[in-house]
C-alpha positions as YAML, in Angstrom:
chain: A
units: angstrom
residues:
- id: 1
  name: UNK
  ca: [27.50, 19.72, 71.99]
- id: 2
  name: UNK
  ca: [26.93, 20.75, 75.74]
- id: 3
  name: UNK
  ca: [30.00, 20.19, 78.15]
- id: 4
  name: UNK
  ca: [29.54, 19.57, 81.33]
- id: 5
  name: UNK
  ca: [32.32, 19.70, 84.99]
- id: 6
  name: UNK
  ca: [34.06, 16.14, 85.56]
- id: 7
  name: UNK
  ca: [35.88, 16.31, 88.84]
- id: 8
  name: UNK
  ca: [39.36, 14.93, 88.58]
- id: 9
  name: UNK
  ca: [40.51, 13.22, 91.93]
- id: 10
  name: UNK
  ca: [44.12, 14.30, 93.98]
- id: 11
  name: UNK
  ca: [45.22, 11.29, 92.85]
- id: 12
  name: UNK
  ca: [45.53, 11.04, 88.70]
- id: 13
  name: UNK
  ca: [45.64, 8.46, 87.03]
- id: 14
  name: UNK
  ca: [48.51, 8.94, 84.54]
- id: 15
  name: UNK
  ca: [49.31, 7.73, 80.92]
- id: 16
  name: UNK
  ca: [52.83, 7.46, 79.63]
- id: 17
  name: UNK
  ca: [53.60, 6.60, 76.62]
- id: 18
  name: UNK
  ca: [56.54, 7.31, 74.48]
- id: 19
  name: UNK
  ca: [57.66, 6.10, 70.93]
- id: 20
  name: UNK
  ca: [60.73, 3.99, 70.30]
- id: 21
  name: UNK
  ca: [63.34, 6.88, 69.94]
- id: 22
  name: UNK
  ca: [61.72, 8.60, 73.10]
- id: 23
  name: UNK
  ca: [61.47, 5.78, 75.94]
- id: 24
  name: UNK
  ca: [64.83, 6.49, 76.75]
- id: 25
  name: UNK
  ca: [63.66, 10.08, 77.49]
- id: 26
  name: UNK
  ca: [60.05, 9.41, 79.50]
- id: 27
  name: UNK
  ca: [62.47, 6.84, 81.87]
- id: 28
  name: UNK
  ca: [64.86, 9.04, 82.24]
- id: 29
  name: UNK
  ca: [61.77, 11.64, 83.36]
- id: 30
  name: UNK
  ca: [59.91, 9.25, 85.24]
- id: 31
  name: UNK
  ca: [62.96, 8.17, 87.54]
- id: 32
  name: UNK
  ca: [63.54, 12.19, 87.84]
- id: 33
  name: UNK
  ca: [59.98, 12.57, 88.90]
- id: 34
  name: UNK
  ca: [59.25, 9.43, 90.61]
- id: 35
  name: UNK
  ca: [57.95, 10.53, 93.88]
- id: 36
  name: UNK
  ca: [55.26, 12.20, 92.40]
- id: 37
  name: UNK
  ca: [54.54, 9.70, 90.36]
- id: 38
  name: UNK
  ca: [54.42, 6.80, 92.79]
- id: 39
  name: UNK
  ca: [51.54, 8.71, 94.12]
- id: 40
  name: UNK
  ca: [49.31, 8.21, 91.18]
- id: 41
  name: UNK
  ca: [47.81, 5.45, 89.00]
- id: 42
  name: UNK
  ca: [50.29, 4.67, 86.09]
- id: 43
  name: UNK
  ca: [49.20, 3.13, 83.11]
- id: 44
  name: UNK
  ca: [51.02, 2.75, 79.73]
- id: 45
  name: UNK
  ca: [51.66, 1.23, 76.21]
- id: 46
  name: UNK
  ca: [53.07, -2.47, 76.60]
- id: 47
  name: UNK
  ca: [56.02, -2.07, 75.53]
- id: 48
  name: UNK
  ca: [56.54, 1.87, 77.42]
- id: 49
  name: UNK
  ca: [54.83, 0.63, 80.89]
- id: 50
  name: UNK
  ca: [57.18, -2.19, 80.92]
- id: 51
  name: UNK
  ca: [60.25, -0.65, 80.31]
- id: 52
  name: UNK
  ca: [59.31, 1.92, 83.07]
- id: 53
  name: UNK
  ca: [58.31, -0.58, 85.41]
- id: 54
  name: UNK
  ca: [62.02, -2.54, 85.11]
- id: 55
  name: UNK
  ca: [63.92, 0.66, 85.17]
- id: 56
  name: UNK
  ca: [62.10, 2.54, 88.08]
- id: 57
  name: UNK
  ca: [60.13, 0.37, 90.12]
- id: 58
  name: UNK
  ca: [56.75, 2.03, 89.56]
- id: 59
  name: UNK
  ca: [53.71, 0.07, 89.16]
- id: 60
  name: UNK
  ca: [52.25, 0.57, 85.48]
- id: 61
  name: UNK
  ca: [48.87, -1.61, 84.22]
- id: 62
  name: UNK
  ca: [50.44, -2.37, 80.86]
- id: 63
  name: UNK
  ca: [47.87, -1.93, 78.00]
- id: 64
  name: UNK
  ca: [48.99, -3.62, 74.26]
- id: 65
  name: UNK
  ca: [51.82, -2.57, 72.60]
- id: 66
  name: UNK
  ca: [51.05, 0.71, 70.53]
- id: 67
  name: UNK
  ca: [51.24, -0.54, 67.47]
- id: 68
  name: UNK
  ca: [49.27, -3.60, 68.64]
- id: 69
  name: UNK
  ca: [46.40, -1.37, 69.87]
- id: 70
  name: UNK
  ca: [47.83, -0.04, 73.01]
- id: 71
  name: UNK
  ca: [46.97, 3.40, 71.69]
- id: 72
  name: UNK
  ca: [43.52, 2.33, 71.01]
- id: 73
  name: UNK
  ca: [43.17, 0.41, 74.22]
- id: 74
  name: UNK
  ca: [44.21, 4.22, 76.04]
- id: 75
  name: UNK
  ca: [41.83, 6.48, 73.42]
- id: 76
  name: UNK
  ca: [39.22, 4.17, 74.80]
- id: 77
  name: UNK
  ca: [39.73, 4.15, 78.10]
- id: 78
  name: UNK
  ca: [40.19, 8.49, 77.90]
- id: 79
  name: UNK
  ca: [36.63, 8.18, 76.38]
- id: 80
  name: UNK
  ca: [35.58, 6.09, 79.92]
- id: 81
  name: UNK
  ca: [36.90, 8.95, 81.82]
- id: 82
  name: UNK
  ca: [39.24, 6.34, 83.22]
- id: 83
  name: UNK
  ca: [42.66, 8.61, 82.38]
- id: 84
  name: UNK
  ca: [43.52, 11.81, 83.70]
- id: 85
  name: UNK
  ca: [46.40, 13.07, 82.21]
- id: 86
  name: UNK
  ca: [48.23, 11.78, 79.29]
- id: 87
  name: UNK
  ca: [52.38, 11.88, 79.11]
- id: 88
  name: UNK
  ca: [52.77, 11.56, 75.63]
- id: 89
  name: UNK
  ca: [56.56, 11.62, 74.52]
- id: 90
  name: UNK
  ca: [56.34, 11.47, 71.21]
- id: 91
  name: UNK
  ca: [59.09, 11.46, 67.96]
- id: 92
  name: UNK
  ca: [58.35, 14.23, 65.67]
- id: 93
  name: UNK
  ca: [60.65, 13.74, 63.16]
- id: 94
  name: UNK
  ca: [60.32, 9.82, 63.02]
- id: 95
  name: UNK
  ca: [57.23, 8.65, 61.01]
- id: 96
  name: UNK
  ca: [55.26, 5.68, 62.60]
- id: 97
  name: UNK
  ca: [53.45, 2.74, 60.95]
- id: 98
  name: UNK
  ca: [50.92, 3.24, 63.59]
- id: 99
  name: UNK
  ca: [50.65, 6.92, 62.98]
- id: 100
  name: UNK
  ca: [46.71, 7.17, 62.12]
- id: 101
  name: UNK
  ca: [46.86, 5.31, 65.87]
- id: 102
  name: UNK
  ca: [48.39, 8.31, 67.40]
- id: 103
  name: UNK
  ca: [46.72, 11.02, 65.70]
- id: 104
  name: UNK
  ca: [43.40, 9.32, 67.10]
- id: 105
  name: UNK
  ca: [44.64, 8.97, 70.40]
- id: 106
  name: UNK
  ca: [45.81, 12.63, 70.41]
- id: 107
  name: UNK
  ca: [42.38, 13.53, 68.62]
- id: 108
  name: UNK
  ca: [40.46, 11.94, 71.29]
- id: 109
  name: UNK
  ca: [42.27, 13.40, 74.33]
- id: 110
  name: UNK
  ca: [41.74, 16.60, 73.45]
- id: 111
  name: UNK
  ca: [37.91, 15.90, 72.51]
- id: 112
  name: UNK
  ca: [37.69, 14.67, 76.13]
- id: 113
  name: UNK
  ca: [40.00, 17.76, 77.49]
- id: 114
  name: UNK
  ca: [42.47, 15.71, 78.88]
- id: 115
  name: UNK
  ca: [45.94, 17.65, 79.47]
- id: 116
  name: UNK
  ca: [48.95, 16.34, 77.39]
- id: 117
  name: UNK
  ca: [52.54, 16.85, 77.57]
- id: 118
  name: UNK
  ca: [54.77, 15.66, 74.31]
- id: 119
  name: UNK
  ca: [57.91, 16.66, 76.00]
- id: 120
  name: UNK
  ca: [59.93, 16.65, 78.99]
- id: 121
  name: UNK
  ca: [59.55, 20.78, 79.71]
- id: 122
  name: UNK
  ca: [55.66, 20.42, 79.12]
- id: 123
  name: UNK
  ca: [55.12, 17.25, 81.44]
- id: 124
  name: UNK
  ca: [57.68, 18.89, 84.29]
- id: 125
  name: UNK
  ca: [55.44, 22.10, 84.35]
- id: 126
  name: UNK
  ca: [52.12, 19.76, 84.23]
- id: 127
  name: UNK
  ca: [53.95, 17.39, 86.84]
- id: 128
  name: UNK
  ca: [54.62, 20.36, 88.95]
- id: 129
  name: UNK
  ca: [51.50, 22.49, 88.41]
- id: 130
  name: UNK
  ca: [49.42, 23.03, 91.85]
- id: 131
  name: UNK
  ca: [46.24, 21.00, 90.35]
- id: 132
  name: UNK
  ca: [48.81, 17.80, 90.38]
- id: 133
  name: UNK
  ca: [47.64, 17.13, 94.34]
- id: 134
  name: UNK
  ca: [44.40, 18.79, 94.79]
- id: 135
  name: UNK
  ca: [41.59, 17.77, 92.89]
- id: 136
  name: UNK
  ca: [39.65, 19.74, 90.41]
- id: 137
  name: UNK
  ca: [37.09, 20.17, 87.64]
- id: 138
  name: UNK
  ca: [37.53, 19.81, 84.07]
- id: 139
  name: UNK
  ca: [34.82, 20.21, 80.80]
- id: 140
  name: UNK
  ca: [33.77, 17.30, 79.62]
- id: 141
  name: UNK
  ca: [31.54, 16.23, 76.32]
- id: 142
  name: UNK
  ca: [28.15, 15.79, 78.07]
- id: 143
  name: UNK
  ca: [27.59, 12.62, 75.97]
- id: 144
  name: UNK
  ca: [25.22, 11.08, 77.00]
- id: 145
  name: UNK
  ca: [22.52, 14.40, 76.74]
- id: 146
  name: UNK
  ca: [24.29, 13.94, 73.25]
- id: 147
  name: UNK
  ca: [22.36, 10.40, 73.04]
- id: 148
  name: UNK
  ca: [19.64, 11.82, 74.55]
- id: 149
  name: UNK
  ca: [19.20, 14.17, 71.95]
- id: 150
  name: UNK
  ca: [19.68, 12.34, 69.41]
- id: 151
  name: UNK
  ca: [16.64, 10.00, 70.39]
- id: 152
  name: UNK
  ca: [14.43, 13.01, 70.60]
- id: 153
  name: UNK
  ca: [15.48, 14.13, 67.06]
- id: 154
  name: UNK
  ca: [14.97, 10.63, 65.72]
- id: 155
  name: UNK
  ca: [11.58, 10.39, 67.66]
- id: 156
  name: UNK
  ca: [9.96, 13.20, 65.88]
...
């Protein structure tokens, strides 16, 4: 597969999503970082962007719950190139009945070379990286001279 440069905007548009032992966590780390934050596009699980919204006052489009399809809902809209980052706080040592959900959703950002954080340190050096207000180029699946390909193979 070719890759080809996707230019990523000054302002992000930001995932968060945490499992149930870990909201308490991303809210805590959203209200610590919430002027950066309020300068980006949030968007989040149901039950996650909620929660943040109530607690800090940031504007989050809610997707489904995770385990309702929320995760889905944000793999999908990674593979639209509508997400920029993804703020994943995630419980390692809790199993989830949605877990093939979030393997997928991890799967698919890095096919699409989004950058992840699973953990407060990770998503304060991400949060606080240079590239977080300037814009800049990422990789990117060129999938559609994927498709192209493909009808050239199936032509012949």
């Amino acid at each position: 597969m070719e890759y080809i440069d996707q230019p990523i905007a000054a302002k992000k548009r930001v995932a968060l999503v945490a499992h149930d032992n870990r909201k308490a966590s991303l809210i805590e780390w959203c209200q610590k970082h919430r002027a950066v934050l309020e300068q980006h596009q949030l968007l989040g699980t149901g039950t996650t962007g909620s929660k943040i919204e109530a607690a800090t006052g940031l504007v989050v489009e809610k997707l489904f719950s995770g385990p309702m399809g929320g995760d889905q809902q944000l793999g999908a809209k990674i593979c639209q190139g509508e997400v920029d980052i993804l703020i994943f706080f995630w419980d390692p040592f809790e199993p989830m009945p949605h877990d093939p959900d979030v393997k997928a959703l991890l799967r698919i950002a890095a096919v699409w070379n989004i950058p992840v954080a699973c953990n407060g340190s990770s998503a304060d050096m991400m949060i606080h990286s240079a590239l977080m207000e300037r814009s800049f180029s990422r990789l990117v699946p060129d999938y559609q001279g994927y498709l192209d390909s493909r009808k050239t193979e199936t032509a012949v």
